[in-house]
C-alpha positions as CSV (number, residue, x, y, z in Angstrom):
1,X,0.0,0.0,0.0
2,X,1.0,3.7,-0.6
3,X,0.4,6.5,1.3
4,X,0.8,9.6,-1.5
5,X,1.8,13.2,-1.5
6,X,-0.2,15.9,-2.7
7,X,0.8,19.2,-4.4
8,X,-1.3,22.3,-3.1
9,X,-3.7,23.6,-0.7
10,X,-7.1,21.8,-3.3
11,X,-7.0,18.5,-4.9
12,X,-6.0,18.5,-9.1
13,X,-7.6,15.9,-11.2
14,X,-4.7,14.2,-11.7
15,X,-4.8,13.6,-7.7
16,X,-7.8,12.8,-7.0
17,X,-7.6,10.4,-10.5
18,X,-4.7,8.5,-8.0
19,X,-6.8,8.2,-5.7
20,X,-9.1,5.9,-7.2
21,X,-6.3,3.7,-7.3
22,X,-6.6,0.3,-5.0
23,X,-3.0,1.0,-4.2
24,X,-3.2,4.4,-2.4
25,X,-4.5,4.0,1.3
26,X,-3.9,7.6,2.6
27,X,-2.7,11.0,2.1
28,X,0.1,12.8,3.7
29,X,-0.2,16.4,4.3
30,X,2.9,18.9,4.1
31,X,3.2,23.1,4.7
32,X,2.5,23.4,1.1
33,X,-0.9,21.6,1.5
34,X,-1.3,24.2,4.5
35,X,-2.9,28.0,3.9
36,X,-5.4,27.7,6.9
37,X,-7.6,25.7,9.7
38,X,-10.3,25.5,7.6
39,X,-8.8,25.0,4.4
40,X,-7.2,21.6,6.2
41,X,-10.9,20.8,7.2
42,X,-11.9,20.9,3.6
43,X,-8.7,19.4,2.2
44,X,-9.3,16.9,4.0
45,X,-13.1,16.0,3.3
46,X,-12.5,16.5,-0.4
47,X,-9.7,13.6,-0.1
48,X,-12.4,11.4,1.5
49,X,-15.4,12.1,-0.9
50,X,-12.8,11.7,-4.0
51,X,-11.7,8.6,-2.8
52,X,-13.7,4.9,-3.0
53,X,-12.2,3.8,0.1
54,X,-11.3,5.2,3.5
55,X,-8.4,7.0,3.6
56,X,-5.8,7.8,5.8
57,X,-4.9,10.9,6.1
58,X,-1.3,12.3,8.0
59,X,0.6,14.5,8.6
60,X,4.1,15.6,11.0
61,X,3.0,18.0,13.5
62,X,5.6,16.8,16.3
63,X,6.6,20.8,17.2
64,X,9.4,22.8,16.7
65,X,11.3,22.7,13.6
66,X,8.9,19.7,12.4
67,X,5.2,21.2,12.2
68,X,3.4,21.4,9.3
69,X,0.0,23.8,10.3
70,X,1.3,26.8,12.6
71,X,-1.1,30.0,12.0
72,X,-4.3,29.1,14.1
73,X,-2.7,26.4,15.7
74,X,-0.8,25.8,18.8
75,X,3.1,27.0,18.6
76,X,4.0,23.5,19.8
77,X,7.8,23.3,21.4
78,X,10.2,20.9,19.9
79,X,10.3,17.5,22.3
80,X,14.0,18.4,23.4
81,X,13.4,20.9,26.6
82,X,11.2,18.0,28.1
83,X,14.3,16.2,28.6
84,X,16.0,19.4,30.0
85,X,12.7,20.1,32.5
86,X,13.3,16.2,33.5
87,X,16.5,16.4,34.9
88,X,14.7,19.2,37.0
89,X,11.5,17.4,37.7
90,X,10.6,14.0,36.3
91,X,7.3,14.0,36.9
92,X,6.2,17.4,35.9
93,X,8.2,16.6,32.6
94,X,6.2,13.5,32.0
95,X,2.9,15.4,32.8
96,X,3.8,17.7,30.4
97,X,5.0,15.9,27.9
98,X,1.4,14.2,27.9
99,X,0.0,17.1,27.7
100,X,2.2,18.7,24.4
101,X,0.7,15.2,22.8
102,X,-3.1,15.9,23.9
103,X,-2.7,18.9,22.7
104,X,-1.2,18.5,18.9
105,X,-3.4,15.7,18.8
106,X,-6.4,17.4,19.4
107,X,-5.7,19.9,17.4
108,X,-4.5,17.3,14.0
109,X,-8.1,15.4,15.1
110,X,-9.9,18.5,14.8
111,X,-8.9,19.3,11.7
112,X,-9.8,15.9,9.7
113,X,-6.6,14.5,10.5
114,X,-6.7,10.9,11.6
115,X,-2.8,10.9,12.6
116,X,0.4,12.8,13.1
117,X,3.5,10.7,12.9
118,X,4.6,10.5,17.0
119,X,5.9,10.4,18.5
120,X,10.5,10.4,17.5
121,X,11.6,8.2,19.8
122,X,15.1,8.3,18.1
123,X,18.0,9.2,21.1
124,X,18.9,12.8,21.2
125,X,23.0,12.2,19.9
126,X,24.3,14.5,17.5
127,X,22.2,13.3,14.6
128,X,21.8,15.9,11.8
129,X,18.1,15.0,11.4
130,X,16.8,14.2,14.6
131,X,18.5,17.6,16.9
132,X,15.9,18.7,18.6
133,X,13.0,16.6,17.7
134,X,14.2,14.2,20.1
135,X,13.7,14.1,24.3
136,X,17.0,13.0,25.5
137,X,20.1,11.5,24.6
138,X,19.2,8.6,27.8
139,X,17.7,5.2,27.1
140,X,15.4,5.3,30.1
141,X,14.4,8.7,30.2
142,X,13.2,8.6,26.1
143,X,11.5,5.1,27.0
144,X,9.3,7.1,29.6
145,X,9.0,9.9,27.4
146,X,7.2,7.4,25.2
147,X,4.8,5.7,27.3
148,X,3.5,9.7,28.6
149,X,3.5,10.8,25.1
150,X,1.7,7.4,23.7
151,X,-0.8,7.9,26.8
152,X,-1.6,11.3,25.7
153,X,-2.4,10.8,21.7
154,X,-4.3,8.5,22.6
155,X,-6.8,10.1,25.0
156,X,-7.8,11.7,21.7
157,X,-8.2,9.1,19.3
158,X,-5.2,9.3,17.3
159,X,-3.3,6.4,17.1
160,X,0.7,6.3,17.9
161,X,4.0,5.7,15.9
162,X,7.1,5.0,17.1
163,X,9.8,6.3,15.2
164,X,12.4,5.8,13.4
165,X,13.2,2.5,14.0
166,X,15.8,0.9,15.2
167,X,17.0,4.4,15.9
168,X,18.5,7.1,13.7
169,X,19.7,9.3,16.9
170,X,23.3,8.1,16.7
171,X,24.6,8.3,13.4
172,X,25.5,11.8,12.1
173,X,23.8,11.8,8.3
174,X,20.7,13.0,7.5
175,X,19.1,10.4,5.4
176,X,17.2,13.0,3.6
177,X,20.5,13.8,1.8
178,X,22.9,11.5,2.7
179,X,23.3,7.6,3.0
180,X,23.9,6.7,6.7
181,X,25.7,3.7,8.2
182,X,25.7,3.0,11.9
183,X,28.2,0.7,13.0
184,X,27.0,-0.9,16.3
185,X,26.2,-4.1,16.9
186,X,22.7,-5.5,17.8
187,X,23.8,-6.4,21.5
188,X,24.6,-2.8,22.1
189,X,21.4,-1.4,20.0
190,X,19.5,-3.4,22.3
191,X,20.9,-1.8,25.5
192,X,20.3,1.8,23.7
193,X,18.7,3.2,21.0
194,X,15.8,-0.1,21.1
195,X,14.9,0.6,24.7
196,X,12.3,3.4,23.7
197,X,10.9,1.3,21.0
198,X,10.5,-2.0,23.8
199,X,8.6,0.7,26.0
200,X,6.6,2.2,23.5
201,X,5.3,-0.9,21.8
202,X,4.3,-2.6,25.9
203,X,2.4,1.2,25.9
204,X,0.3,0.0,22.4
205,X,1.9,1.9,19.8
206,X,0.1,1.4,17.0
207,X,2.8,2.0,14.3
208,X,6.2,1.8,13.7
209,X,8.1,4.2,11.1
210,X,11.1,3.0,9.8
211,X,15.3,4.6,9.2
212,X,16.9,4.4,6.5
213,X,19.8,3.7,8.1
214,X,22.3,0.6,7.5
215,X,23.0,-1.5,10.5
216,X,26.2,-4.3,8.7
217,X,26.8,-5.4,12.0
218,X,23.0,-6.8,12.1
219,X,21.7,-6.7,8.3
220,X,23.0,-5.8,5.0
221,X,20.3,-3.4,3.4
222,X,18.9,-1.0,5.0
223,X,16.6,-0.9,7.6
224,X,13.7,-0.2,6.0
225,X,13.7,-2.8,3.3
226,X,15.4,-5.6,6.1
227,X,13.4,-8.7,6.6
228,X,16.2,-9.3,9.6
229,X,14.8,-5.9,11.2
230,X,11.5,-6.2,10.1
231,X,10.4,-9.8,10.6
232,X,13.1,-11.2,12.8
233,X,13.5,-8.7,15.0
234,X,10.5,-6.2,15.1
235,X,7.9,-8.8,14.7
236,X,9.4,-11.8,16.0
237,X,11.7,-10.8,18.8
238,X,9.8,-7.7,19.6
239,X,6.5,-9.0,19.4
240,X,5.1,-5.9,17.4
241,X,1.9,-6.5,15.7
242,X,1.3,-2.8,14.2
243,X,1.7,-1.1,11.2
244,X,5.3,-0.7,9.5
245,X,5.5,2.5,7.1
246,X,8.6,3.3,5.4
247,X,10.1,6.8,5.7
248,X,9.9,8.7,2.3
249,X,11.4,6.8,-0.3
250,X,11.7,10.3,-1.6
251,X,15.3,10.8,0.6
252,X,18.1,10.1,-0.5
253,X,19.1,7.0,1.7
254,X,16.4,5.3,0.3
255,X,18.1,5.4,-3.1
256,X,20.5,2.4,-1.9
257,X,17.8,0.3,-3.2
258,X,17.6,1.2,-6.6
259,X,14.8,3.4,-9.0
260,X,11.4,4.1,-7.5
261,X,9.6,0.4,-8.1
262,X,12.7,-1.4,-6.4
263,X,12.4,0.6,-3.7
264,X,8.6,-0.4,-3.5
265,X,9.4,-3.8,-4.0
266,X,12.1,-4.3,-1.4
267,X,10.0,-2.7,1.1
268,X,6.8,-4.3,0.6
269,X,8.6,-7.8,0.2
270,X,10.6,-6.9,3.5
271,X,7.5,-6.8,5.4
272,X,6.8,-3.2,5.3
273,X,2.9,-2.7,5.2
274,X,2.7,1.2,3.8
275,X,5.4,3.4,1.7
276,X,5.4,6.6,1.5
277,X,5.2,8.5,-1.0
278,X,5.5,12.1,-0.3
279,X,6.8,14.2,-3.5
280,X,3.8,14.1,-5.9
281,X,6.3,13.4,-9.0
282,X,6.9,9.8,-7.8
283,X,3.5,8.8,-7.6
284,X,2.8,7.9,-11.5
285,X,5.8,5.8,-11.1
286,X,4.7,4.6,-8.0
287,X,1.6,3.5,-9.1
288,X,2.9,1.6,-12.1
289,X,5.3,0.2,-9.9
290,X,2.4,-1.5,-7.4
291,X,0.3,-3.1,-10.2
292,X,0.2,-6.9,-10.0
293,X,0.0,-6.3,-6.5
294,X,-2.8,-7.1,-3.7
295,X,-3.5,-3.9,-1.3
296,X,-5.7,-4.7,1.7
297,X,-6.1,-1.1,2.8
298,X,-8.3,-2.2,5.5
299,X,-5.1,-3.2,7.6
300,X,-4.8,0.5,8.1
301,X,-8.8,1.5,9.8
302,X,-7.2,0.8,13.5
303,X,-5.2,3.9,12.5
304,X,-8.0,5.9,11.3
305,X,-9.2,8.7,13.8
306,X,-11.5,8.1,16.2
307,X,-13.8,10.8,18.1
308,X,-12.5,14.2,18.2
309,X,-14.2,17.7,18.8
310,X,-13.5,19.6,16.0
311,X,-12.3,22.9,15.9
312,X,-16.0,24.6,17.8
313,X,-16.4,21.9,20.4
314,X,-12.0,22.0,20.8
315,X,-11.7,25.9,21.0
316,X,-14.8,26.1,23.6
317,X,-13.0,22.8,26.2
318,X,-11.3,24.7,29.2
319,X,-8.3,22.1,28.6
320,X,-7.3,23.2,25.7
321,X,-7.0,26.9,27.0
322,X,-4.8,25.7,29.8
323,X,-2.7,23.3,27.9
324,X,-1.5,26.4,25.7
325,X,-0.4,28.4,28.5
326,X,1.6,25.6,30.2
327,X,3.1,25.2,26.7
328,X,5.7,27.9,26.0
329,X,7.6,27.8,23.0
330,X,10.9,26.6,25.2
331,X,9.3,23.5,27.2
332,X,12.5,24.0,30.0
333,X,9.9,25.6,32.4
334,X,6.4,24.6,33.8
335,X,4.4,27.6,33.9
């Protein structure tokens, strides 16, 4: 299954003509797709009246650098001063932290937005990528970042994703333009950068994104077209029964694999459920490159939104009020 980028702020012909497909299972949503709240509420209706089948519709509103609606919405704070507050106070970090995911997700839900991609459980060490979109450079203190921040998306009704798996905080690269190779073996992955996604999937994550990051000490290929990673480990060892989705095979690291359809095919045949799609020139390719095969899109409704007040029944909830205030832009403080 494919989950497809789109190109403006209204659906073309040509998109909503890929949507018919039996291949594409959902929609992912970018700044460019953004000009206002209710814009996104109508976006987002249009892709679900165009299309024959539910669709799921994302996005990446995870704060900070990495959030793709800002005017009328929350100016969420990137996840790194939790991990400074925690050092402080655990608990009020935690408590906050659970409330920084209530609050993007409430806001994502109340737009038409079944899910945003959180939360980045990656470890906060000197990747180019990750920075500041990650809690804490510590094991533990991630893994109980994740369990607060899983409890708090889904008070909403947005499902969870764990991400990027097995953990793109260590290398340096930045798979969106560079091929990355982390060293390490599996015995010491375990004892670090895995320890968040162990936690995350005992608190019911309900996806898993995955690096493109090569692991030779545990697999050859990359991670995100690994049957060792995804199967062996993830599934198997793990016990992970969710979703897989691919990073953009857009990025550069994903290129190891070859042209657009071999990237398609080593993914899907690795065990990855969904690939993403996200610049709207790969998608005719993409699209050629899935015929032949069988998309059960109906693997993906336990990801599809559920409840939500939209953006009336949100704006007028005395939480949401307070949640912004105890959110400042630098989340070292508790107001």
């Amino acid at each position: 299954m494919l989950v497809i980028g789109i190109s403006g702020t209204e659906l073309t012909a040509q998109e909503r003509d890929w949507l018919q497909n039996d291949a594409v299972a959902g929609v992912i949503l970018f700044t460019r797709n953004f000009a206002s709240r209710q814009q996104v509420v109508e976006l987002c209706a249009a892709i679900r009246a165009a299309a024959p089948r539910p669709q799921l519709i994302c996005v990446d509103q995870e704060g900070g650098r990495v959030q793709r609606f800002r005017d009328g919405y929350s100016a969420l704070p990137s996840l790194e001063g939790f991990g400074a507050l925690y050092a402080q106070n655990p608990e009020a970090a935690l408590k906050l932290a659970e409330e920084h995911a209530w609050l993007m997700a409430s806001e994502v839900r109340a737009s038409g937005v079944d899910l945003s991609f959180a939360p980045v459980v990656d470890l906060a060490r000197g990747n180019r990528a990750i920075g500041d979109r990650a809690f804490s450079a510590d094991p533990q203190v991630v893994a109980a970042f994740t369990g607060a921040y899983i409890r708090g998306m889904h008070s909403v009704g947005m499902a969870a994703t764990l991400k990027h798996f097995p953990g793109h905080g260590t290398v340096l690269e930045d798979t969106h333009f560079d091929d990355a190779v982390d060293p390490r073996s599996l015995e010491v992955l375990r004892k670090e950068d895995l320890v968040p996604f162990v936690a995350g999937i005992e608190a019911g994550a309900d996806a898993v994104m995955l690096a493109h990051v090569t692991y030779p000490a545990v697999a050859p290929e990359a991670a995100g077209y690994s049957p060792r990673w995804i199967n062996e480990i993830l599934r198997q060892e793990m016990g992970f029964r969710g979703v897989v989705f691919s990073d953009d095979i857009g990025m550069a690291a994903a290129f190891s694999a070859g042209g657009v359809k071999a990237r398609i095919d080593d993914h899907l045949d690795a065990g990855c459920d969904v690939v993403l799609v996200c610049a709207p020139k790969l998608v005719e390719e993409s699209l050629r490159a899935m015929e032949g095969r069988k998309s059960n899109t109906a693997a993906l409704l336990g990801l599809m939104g559920r409840g939500g007040l939209g953006w009336d029944g949100l704006l007028a909830d005395a939480r949401y009020g307070d949640a912004q205030s105890r959110l400042p832009a630098n989340a070292g403080s508790v107001a």
